[in-house]
VEXDREN-2710 file (C-alpha; in Angstrom, 1 decimal):
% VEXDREN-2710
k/r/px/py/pz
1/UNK/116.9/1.6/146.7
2/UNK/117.9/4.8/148.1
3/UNK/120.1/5.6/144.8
4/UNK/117.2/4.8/142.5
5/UNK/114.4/7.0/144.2
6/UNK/117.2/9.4/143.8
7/UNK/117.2/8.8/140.2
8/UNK/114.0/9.4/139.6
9/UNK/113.5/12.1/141.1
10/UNK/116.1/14.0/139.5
11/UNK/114.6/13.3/136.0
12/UNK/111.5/14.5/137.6
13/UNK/113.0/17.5/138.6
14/UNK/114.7/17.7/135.3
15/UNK/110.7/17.3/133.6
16/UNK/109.7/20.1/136.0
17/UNK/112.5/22.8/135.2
18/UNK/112.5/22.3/131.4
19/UNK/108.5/23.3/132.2
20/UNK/109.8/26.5/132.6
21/UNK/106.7/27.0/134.8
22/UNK/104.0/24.8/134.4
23/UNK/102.5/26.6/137.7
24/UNK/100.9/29.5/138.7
25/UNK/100.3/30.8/142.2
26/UNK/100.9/29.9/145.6
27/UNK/98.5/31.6/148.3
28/UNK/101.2/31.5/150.9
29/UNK/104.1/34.3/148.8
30/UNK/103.9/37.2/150.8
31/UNK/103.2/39.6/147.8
32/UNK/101.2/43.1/147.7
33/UNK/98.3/41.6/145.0
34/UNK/96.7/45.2/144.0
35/UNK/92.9/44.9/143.8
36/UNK/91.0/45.7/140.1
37/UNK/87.9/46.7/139.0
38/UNK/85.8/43.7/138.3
39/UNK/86.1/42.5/134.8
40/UNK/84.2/40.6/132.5
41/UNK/84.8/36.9/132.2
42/UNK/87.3/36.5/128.8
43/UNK/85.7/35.2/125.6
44/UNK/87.1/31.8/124.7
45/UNK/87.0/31.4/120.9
46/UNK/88.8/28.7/118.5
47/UNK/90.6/29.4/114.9
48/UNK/92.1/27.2/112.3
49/UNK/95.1/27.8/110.7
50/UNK/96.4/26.8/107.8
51/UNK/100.5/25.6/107.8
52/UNK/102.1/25.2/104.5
53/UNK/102.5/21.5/103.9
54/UNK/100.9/20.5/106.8
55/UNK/97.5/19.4/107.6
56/UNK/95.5/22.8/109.4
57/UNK/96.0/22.9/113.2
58/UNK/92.9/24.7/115.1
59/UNK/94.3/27.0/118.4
60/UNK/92.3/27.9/121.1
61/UNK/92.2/31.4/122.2
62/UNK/90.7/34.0/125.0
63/UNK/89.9/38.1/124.7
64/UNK/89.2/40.2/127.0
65/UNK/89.3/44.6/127.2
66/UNK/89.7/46.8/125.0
67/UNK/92.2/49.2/123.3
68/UNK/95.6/48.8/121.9
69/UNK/96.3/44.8/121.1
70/UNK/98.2/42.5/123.4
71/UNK/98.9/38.8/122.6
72/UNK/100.3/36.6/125.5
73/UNK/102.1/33.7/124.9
74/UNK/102.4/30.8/127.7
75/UNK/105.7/29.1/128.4
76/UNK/105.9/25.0/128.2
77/UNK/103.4/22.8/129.6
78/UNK/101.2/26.2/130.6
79/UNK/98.3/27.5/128.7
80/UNK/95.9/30.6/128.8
81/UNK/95.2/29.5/132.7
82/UNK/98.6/31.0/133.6
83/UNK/97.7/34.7/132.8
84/UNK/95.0/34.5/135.2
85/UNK/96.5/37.0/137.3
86/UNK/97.8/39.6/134.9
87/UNK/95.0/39.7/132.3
88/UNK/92.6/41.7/134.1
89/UNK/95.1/44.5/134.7
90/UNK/96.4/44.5/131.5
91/UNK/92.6/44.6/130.5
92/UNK/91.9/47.9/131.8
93/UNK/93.6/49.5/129.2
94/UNK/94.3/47.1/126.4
95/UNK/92.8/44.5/124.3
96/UNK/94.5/41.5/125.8
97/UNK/94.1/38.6/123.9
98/UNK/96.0/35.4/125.5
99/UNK/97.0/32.1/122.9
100/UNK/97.2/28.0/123.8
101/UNK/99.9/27.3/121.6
102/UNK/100.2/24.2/119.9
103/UNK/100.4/21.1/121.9
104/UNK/99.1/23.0/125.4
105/UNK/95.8/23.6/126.9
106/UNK/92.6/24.0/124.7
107/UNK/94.8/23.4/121.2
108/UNK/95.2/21.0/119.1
109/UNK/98.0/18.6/119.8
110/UNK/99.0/16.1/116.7
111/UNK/101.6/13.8/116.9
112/UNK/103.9/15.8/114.9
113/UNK/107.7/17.1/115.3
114/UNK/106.5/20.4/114.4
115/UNK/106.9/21.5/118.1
116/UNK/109.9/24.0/118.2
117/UNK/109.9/27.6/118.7
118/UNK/110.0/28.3/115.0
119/UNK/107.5/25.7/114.4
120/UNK/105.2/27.6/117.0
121/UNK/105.9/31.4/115.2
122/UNK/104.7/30.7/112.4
123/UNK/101.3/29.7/113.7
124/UNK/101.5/32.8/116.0
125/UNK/102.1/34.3/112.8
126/UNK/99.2/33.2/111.2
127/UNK/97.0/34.3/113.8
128/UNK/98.0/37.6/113.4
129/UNK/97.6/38.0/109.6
130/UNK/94.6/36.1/109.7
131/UNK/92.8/38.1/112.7
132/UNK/94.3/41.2/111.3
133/UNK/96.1/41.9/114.2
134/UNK/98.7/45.3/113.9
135/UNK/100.7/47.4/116.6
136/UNK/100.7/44.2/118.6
137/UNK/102.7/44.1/121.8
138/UNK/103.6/40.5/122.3
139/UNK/104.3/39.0/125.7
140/UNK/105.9/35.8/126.0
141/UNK/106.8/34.1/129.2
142/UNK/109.6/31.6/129.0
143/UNK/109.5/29.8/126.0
144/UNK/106.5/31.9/124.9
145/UNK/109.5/34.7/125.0
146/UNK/111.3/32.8/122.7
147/UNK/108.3/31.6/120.2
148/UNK/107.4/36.0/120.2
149/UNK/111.0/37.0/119.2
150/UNK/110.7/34.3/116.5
151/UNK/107.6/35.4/115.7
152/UNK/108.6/39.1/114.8
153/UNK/111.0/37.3/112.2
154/UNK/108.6/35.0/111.1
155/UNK/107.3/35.4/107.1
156/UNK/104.1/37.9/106.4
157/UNK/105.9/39.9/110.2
158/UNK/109.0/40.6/109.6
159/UNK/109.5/44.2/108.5
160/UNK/106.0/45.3/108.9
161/UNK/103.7/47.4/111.6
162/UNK/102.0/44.1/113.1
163/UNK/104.1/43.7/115.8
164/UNK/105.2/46.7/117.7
165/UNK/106.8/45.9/120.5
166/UNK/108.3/42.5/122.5
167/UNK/108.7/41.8/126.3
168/UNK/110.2/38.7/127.1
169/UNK/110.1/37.0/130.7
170/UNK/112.6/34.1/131.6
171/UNK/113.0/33.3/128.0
172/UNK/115.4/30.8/126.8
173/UNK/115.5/32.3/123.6
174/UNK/119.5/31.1/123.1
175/UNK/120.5/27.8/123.2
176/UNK/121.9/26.6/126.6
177/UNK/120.7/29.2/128.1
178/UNK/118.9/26.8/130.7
179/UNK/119.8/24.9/133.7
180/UNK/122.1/21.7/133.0
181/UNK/119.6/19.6/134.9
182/UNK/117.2/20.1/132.2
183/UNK/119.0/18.0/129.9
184/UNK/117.8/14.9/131.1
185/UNK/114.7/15.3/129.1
186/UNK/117.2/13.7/126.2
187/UNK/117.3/10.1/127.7
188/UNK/115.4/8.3/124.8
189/UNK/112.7/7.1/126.7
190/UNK/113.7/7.5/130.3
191/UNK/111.2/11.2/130.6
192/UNK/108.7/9.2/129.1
193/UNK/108.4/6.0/131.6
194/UNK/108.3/9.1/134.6
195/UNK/105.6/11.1/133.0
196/UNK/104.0/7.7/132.6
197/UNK/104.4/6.7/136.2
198/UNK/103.5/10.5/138.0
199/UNK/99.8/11.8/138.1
200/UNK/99.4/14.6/136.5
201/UNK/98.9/16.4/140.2
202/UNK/102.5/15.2/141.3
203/UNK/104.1/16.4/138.6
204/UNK/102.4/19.7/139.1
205/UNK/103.3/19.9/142.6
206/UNK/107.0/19.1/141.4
207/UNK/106.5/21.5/138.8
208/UNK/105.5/24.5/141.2
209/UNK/108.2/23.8/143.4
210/UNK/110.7/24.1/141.0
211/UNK/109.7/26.7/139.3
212/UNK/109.2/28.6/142.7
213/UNK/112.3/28.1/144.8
214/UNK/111.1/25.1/146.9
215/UNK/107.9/26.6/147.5
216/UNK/105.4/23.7/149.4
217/UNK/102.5/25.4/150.3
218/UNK/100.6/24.9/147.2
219/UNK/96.8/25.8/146.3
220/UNK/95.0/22.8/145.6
221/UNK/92.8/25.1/142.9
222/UNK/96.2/25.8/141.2
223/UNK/97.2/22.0/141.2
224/UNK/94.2/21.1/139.5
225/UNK/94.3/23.8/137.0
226/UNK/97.6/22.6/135.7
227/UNK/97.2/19.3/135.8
228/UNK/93.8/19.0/134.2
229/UNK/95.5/19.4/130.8
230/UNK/97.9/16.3/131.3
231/UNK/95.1/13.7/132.1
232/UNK/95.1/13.9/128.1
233/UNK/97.9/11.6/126.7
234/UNK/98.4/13.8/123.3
235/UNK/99.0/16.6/125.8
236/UNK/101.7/14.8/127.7
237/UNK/103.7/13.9/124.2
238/UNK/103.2/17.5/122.7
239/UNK/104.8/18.6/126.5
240/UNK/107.7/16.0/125.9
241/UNK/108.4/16.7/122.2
242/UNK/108.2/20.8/123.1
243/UNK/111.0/20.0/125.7
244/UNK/113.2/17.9/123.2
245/UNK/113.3/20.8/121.0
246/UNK/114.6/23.7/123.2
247/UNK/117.3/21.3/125.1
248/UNK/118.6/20.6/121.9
249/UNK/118.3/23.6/119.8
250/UNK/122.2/24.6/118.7
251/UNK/123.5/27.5/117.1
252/UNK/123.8/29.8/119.0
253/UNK/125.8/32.3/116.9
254/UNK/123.3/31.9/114.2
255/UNK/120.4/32.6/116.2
256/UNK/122.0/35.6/117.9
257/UNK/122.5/36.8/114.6
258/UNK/119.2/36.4/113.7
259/UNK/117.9/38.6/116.4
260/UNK/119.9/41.4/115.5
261/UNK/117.5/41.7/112.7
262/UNK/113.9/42.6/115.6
263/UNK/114.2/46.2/115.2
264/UNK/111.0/46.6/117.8
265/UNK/111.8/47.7/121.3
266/UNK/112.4/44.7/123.6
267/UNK/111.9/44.5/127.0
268/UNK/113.5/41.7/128.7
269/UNK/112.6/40.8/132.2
270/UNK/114.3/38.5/134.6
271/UNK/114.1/37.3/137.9
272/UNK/117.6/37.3/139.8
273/UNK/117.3/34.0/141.2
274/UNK/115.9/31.8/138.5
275/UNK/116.8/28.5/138.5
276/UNK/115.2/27.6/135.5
277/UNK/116.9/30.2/133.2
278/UNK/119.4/31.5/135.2
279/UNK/120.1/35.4/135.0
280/UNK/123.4/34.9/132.8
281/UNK/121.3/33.9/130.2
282/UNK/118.9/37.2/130.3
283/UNK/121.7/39.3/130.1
284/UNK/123.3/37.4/127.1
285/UNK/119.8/37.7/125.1
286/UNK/119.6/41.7/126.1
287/UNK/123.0/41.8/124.7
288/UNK/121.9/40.2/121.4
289/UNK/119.0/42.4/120.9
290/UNK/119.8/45.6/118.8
291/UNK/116.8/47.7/121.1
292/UNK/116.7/45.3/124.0
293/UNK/116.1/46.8/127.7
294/UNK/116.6/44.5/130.6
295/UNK/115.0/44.4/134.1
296/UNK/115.8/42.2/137.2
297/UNK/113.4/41.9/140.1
298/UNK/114.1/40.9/143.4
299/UNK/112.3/38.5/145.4
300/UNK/111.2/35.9/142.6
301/UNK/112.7/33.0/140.7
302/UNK/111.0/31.6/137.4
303/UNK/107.7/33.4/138.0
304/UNK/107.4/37.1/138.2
305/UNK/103.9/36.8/137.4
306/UNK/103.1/35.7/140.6
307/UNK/105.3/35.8/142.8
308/UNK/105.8/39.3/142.1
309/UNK/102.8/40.3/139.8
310/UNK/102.7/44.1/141.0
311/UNK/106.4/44.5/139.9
312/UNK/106.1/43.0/137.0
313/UNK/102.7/44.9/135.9
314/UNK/104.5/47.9/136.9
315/UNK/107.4/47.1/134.2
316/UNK/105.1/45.8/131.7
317/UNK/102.6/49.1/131.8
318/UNK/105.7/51.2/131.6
319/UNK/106.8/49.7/128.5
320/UNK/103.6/49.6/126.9
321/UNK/103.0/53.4/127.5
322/UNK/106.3/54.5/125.7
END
């Protein structure tokens, strides 16, 4: 008995790393939170989008400030909820407009096997043509990172003035670039009976620990924020087929090679003790990148947004004031 609860739980800990943080904040980190101006709620607004040869997906999206544009992508099994923290200081001095990607949060989520990161660029693409979005600073956090450095290749970007710079956090933008453990999401149907047989609010907790270095003292708020989402079967299948694809993305030569085509300035930021996407892996992608500079704070593990959100403000204010 003892062997099988042992079981499980690894796949469960295998669902919650390839989340690549599905949580958000936990009151208890000791971290300096600077205090902004108040700032008006953001505007939630929905757009369809056509994909060639397949039927129109409609995204859900959120705006807030003004000023030069900023477009922040999630990572897996997050949404628009996990910017909560860092919108309203990027807001003070830019037009921050943060996406649900495909599958997650307010989006659609088909039962397609459209759910990889070039899959998800080219509706990030779409969005900015179709807003008529230029100069754009894209911020991805784990595989958000990824889906933004695809994007800047992606047809009707590549080699024009909409996208003007790239910071990715945690990103597995390479293949294997993430924890071994994560590969359990590949048993044909095993990560499908344990997302059948957690709540939604388990799985967060798992999720947040995970993701946060064993942290326990979790905010019920928080919980309930991520979880909401995953009461929705589609969402839970979109989550699952999302994981498939980056586990088993190959090529990693090919993809490097790709990148060395992003002429935008990259920053890449990494914490030095994620377990998710361990450090190795930010310091191959920096070395892929033709204009790539990397960062590494202290003190976090696969979220710098909140468990060290003034650090990584600071990084991502410098970068967008070059």
């Amino acid at each position: 008995m003892r062997t099988r609860h042992r079981r499980w739980r690894e796949v469960a800990l295998g669902l919650a790393a390839i989340s690549f943080a599905f949580a958000l904040a936990v009151p208890a980190l000791a971290v300096a939170t600077r205090v902004s101006p108040p700032q008006a709620e953001a505007e939630g607004h929905r757009i369809e989008l056509a994909v060639p040869g397949r039927a129109p997906v409609t995204l859900y999206y959120e705006e807030r400030g003004g000023g030069p544009p900023v477009l922040l992508l999630h990572g897996l099994g997050e949404s628009t909820f996990t910017w909560h923290e860092i919108v309203p200081r990027l807001a003070e001095s830019h037009r921050v407009i943060a996406l649900d990607l495909k599958g997650f949060g307010r989006s659609d989520k088909p039962a397609d096997d459209a759910y990889g990161a070039d899959d998800q660029a080219i509706l990030v693409a779409q969005f900015l043509l179709q807003r008529d979005l230029d100069a754009v600073m894209l911020i991805g956090h784990s595989f958000g990172g990824t889906v933004a450095l695809r994007t800047a290749l992606a047809d009707g970007i590549r080699g024009t003035t909409r996208v003007r710079r790239i910071a990715v956090i945690g990103a597995p933008a390479l293949p294997r670039s993430t924890a071994r453990h994560l590969d359990l999401v590949k048993m044909p149907g095993l990560p499908d009976m344990v997302a059948q047989a957690l709540s939604p609010e388990l799985l967060a907790r798992i999720l947040l620990s995970e993701a946060m270095g064993g942290a326990e003292d979790l905010s019920e708020e928080i919980i309930e924020g991520y979880a909401a989402p995953y009461r929705d079967p589609e969402a839970m299948q979109a989550f699952l087929a999302t994981a498939r694809t980056i586990v088993k993305e190959e090529g990693a030569k090919a993809i490097a090679k790709r990148y060395r085509a992003i002429r935008q300035p990259v920053l890449v930021v990494w914490c030095r003790n994620d377990p998710i996407v361990p450090l190795r892996a930010g310091r191959r992608l920096a070395a892929a990148l033709p204009s790539a500079t990397l960062e590494i704070l202290d003190g976090c593990h696969h979220l710098p947004q909140h468990e060290r959100p003034d650090a990584l403000v600071g990084e991502l204010e410098k970068f967008l004031a070059r």
